[in-house]
C-alpha positions as CSV (number, residue, x, y, z in Angstrom):
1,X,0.0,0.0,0.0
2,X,1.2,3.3,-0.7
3,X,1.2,6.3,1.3
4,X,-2.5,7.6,0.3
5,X,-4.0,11.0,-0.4
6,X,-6.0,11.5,3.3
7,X,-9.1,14.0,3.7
8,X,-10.8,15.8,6.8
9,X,-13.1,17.8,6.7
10,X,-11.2,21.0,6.1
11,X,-8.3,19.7,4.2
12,X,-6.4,17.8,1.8
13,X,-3.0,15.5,3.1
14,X,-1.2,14.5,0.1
15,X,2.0,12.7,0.7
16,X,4.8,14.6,0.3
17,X,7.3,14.9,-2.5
18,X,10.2,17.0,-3.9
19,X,7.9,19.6,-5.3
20,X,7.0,20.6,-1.9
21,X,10.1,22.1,-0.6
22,X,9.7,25.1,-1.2
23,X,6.8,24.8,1.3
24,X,9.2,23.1,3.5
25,X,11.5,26.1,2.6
26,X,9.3,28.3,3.5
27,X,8.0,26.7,6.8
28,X,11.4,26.5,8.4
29,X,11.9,30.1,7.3
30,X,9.5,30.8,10.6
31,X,11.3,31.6,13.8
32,X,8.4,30.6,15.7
33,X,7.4,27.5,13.7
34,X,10.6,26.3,15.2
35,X,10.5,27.5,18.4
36,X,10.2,24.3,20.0
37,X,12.4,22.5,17.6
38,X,16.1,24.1,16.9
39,X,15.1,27.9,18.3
40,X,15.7,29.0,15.1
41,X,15.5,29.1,11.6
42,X,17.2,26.5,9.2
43,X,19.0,27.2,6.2
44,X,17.2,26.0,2.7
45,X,20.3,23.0,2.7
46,X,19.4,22.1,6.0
47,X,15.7,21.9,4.6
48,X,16.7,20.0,1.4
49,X,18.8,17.2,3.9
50,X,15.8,16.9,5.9
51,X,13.3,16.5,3.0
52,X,15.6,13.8,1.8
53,X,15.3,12.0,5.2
54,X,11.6,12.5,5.5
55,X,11.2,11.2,2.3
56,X,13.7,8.2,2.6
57,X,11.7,7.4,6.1
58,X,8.4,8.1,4.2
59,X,9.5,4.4,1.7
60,X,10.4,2.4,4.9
61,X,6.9,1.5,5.9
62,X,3.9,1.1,3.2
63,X,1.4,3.7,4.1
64,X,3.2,5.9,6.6
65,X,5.2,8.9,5.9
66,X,4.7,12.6,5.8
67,X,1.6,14.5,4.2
68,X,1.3,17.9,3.0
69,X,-2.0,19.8,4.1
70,X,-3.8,22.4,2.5
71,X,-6.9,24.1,3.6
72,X,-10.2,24.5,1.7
73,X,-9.0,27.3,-0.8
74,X,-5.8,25.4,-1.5
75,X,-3.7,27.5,1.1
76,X,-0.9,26.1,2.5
77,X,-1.6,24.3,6.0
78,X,1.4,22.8,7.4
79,X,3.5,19.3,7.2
80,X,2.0,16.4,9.1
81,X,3.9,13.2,10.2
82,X,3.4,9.6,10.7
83,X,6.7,8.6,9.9
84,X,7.8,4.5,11.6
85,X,9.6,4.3,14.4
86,X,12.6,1.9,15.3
87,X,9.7,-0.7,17.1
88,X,7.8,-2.7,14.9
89,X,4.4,-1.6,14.4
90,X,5.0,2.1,15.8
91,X,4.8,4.9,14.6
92,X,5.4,8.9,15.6
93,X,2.8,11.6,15.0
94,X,3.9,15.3,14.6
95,X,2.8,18.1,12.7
96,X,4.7,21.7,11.6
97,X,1.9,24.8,10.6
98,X,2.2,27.7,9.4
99,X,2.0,30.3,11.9
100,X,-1.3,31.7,9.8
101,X,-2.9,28.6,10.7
102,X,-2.2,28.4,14.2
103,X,-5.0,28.4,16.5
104,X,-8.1,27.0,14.1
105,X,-8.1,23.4,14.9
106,X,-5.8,22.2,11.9
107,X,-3.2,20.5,14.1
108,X,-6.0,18.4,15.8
109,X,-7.9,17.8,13.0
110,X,-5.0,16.3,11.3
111,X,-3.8,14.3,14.0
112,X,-7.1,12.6,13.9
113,X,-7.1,11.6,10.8
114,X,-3.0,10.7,11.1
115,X,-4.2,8.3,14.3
116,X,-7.2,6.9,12.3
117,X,-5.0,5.9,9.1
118,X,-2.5,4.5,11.7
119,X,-4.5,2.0,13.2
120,X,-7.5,1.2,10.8
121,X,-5.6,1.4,7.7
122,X,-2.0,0.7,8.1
123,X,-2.9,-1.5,11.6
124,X,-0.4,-0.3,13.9
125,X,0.3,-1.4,17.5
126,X,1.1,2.4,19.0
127,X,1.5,5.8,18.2
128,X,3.4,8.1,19.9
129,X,4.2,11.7,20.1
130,X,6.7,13.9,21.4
131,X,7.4,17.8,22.2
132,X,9.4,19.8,24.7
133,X,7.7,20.1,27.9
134,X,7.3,23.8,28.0
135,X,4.8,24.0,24.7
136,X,2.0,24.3,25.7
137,X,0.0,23.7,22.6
138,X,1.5,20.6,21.0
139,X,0.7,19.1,24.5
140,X,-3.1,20.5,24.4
141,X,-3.5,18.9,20.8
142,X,-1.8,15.3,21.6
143,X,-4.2,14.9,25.0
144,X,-6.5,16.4,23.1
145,X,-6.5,13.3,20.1
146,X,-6.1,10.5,23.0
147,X,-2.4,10.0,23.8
148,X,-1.7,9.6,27.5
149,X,1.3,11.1,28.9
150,X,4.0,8.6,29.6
151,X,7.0,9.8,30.5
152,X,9.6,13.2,30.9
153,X,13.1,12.8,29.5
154,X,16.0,15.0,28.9
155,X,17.6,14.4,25.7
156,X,21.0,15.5,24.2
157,X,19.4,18.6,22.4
158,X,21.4,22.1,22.2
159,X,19.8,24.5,24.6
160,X,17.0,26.6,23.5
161,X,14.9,28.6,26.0
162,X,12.9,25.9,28.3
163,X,15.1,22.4,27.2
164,X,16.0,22.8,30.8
165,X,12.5,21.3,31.2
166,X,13.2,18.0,29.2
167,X,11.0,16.6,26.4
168,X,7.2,14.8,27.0
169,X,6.1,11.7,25.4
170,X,2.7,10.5,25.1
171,X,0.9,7.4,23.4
172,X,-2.1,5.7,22.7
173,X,-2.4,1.8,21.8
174,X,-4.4,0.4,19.0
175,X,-6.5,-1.5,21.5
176,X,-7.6,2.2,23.4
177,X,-8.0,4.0,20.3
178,X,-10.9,1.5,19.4
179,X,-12.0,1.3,23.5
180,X,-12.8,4.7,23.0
181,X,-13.9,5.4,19.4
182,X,-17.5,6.9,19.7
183,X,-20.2,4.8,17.3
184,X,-19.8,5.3,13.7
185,X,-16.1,5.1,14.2
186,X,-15.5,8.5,14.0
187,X,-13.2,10.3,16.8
């Protein structure tokens, strides 16, 4: 199975592919995009050696990867993730917006629809997620979708204001994503 084209409601997910790094580009160009990832912006060949990795990740597992999401007049959402993790049958959500679309439910929406591929269609065991402690609303979204906090670490990250704090990571089994789908099967 290939990585498919997913829909919500408000937006298209199309897998992503060289022609959207300029997006990427653009994305990274933020400051506060990447707040909570480097605490700062990346240069367009740090962009271009990510995109390679994100798309070489994106062939390792039939179905997962990275999408590309765009809003109801075609504009420019953000980059959502479901790349496979080292585990078998994991994988790790995560999504990147634009700051324009901050703040009107994309990030939840999306990671909906990331969970429900994950476990209806590819048939994952667990998804996970993970985000610096201090932000706030990466941690409001993934409680929001169903992970459970699991556990506070400290990686080896160079600083950036509130790594003193340490990283979060959440998850959510297949088995409690089914417990607590609603009926019709839509979360």
């Amino acid at each position: 199975m290939p990585q498919p084209i997913l829909r919500t409601e408000r937006m298209l997910l199309l897998p992503l592919t060289d022609e959207h790094l300029d997006l990427e580009v653009e994305l990274d160009s933020d400051p506060e995009v990447l707040r909570y990832l480097y605490g700062r912006t990346r240069t367009r060949d740090e962009v271009a050696e990510a995109h390679r990795r994100r798309m070489e990740l994106g062939r390792r597992v039939d179905g997962l990867g990275y999408w590309v999401g765009f809003g109801p007049a075609g504009d420019f959402i953000g980059v959502l993730m479901l790349p496979p993790l080292d585990e078998p049958s994991a994988a790790e959500l995560g999504y990147r917006l634009a700051r324009a679309q901050w703040g009107k439910g994309y990030a939840t929406e999306a990671s909906r629809e990331l969970l429900r591929h994950g476990f209806e269609t590819v048939g994952l065991e667990r998804i996970m997620a993970q985000t610096m402690t201090v932000n706030a609303g990466s941690r409001a979204v993934i409680a929001k979708v169903g992970l459970r906090y699991e556990r506070t670490f400290f990686p080896d990250f160079p600083p950036i204001p509130g790594s003193e704090e340490g990283e979060v990571e959440y998850a959510i089994a297949r088995a409690e994503w089914f417990a607590h789908m609603p009926e019709g099967g839509v979360r």
